[in-house]
C-alpha positions as CSV (number, residue, x, y, z in Angstrom):
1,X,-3.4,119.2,119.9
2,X,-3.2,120.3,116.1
3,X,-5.2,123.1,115.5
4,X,-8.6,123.1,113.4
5,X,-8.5,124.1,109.5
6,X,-10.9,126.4,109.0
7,X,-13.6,125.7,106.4
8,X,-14.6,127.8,103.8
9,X,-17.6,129.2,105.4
10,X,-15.0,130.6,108.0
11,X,-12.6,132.1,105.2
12,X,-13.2,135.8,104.6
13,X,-15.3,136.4,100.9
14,X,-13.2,139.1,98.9
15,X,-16.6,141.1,96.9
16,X,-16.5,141.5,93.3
17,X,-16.3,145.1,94.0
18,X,-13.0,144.8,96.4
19,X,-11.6,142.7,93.8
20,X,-12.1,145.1,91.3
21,X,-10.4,147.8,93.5
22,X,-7.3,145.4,94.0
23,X,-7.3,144.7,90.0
24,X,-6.9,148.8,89.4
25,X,-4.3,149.0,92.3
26,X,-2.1,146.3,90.5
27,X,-2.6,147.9,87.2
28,X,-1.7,151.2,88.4
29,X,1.9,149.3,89.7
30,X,2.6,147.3,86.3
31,X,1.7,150.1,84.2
32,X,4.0,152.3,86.0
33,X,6.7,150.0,86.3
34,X,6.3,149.3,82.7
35,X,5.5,153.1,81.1
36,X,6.0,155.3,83.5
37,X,3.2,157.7,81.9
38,X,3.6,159.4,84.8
39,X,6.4,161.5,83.5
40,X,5.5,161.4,79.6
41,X,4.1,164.1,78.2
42,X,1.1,164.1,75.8
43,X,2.3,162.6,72.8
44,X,2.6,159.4,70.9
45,X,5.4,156.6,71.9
46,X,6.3,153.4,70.5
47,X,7.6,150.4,72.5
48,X,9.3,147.7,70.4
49,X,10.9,144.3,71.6
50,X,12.9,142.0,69.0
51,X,10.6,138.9,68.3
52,X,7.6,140.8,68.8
53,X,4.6,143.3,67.9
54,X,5.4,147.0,68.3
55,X,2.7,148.7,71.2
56,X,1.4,152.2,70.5
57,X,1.3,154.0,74.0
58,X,-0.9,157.5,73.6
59,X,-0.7,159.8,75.9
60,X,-3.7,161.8,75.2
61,X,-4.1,164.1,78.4
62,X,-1.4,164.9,81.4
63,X,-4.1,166.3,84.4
64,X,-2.7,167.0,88.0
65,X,-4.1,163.8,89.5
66,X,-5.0,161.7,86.2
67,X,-2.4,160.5,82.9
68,X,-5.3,159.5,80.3
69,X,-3.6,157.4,77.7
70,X,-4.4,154.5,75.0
71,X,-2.5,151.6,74.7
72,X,-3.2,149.6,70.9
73,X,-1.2,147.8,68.8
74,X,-0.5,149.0,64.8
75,X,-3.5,147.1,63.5
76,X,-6.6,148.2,62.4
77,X,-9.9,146.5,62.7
78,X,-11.4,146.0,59.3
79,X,-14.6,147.7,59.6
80,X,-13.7,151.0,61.5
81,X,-10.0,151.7,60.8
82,X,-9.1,151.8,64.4
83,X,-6.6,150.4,66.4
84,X,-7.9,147.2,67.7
85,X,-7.0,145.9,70.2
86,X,-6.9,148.8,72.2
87,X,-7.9,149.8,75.6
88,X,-8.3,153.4,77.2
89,X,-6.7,153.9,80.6
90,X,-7.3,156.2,83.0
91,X,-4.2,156.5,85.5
92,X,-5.1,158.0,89.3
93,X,-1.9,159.4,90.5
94,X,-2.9,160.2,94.0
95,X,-5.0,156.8,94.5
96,X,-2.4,155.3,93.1
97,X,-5.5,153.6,90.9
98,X,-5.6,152.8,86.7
99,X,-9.0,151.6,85.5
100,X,-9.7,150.8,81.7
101,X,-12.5,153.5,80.9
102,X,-13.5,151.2,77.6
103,X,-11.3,149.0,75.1
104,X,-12.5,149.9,72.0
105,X,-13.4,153.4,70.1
106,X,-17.1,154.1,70.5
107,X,-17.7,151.0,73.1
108,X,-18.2,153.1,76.1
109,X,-20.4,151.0,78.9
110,X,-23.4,152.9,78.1
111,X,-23.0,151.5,74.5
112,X,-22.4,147.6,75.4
113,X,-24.6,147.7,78.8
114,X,-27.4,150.5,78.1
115,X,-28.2,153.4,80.0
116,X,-29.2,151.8,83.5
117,X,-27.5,148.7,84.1
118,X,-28.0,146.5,87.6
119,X,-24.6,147.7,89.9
120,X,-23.7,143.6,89.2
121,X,-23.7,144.2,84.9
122,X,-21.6,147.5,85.7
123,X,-18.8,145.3,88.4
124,X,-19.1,142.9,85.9
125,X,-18.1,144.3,82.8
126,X,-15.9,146.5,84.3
127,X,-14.0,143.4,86.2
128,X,-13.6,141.9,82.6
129,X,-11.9,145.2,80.7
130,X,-9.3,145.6,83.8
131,X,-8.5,141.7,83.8
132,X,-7.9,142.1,79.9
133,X,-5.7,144.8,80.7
134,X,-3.8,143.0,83.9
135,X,-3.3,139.8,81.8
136,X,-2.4,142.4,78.8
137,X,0.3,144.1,80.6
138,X,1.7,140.8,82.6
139,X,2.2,139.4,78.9
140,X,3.8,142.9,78.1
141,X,6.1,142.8,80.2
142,X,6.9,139.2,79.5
143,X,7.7,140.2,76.4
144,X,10.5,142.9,77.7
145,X,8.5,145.4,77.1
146,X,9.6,148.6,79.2
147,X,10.6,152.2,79.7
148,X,14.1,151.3,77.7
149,X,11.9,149.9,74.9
150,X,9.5,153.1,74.6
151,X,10.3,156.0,72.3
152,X,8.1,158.9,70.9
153,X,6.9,158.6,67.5
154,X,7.6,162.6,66.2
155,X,3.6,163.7,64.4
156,X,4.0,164.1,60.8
157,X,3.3,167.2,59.3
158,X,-0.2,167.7,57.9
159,X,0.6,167.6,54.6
160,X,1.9,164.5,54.9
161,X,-0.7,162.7,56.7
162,X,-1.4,158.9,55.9
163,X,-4.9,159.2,54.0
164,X,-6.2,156.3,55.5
165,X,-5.9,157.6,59.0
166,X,-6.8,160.9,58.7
């Protein structure tokens, strides 16, 4: 006797919030597998593929648990002069965890959602900015984008600065 297919009343319902957790888990592994920003230090790096556009990875802060760091391309949105797109990343070493904190300068979640948004607005938006940054870096890597392809970009020296970044 063949046995019955469960329905999907009987499957198990994976929460926004569980999903959410899993998104930052796979991030954590493609990020690392592509940057290893574990082992960077603070600094600036470049990662450049033939046939396409050249990432800016930031490093801003090495912590003992946490790598903060800023992933953008070398565009500029128009109005403010900042990288665009770009998304802030904020790397749990011992959770093994990365979560996008915000993906553009200014556009923290208080800024797009208020100060007291409902728990759902909050899963929500933060569901969207780490599937932006899981379908970001699957197409990243696609690309042949890697630790071979990353290489630090030396500061120049302040009297030397590009006016329209400084």
């Amino acid at each position: 006797m063949p046995a019955p297919t469960p329905s999907r009343r009987d499957m198990p319902r994976l929460s926004r919030f569980a999903w959410l957790m899993g998104l930052y888990g796979e991030n954590f592994q493609r990020l690392s597998r592509l940057f290893q920003p574990q082992g960077l230090s603070a600094g600036t790096y470049v990662s450049r593929v033939p046939g396409g556009l050249d990432l800016q990875v930031e490093v801003l802060e090495q912590h003992a648990y946490t790598v903060e760091l800023r992933l953008s391309y070398f565009m500029r949105d128009d109005q403010t002069g900042q990288p665009d797109p770009s998304a802030y990343v904020r790397l749990y070493r011992d959770a093994r965890q990365a979560e996008v904190t915000h993906c553009y300068v200014g556009r923290h979640w208080q800024d797009v959602l208020g100060l007291r948004p409902s728990v759902q607005a909050m899963v929500h938006h933060r569901l969207r900015m780490n599937a932006f940054l899981n379908k970001w870096l699957d197409y990243l890597d696609g690309q042949g984008h890697g630790p071979h392809t990353l290489s630090s970009i030396e500061p120049e020296p302040a009297g030397q600065k590009n006016v329209a970044c400084a």
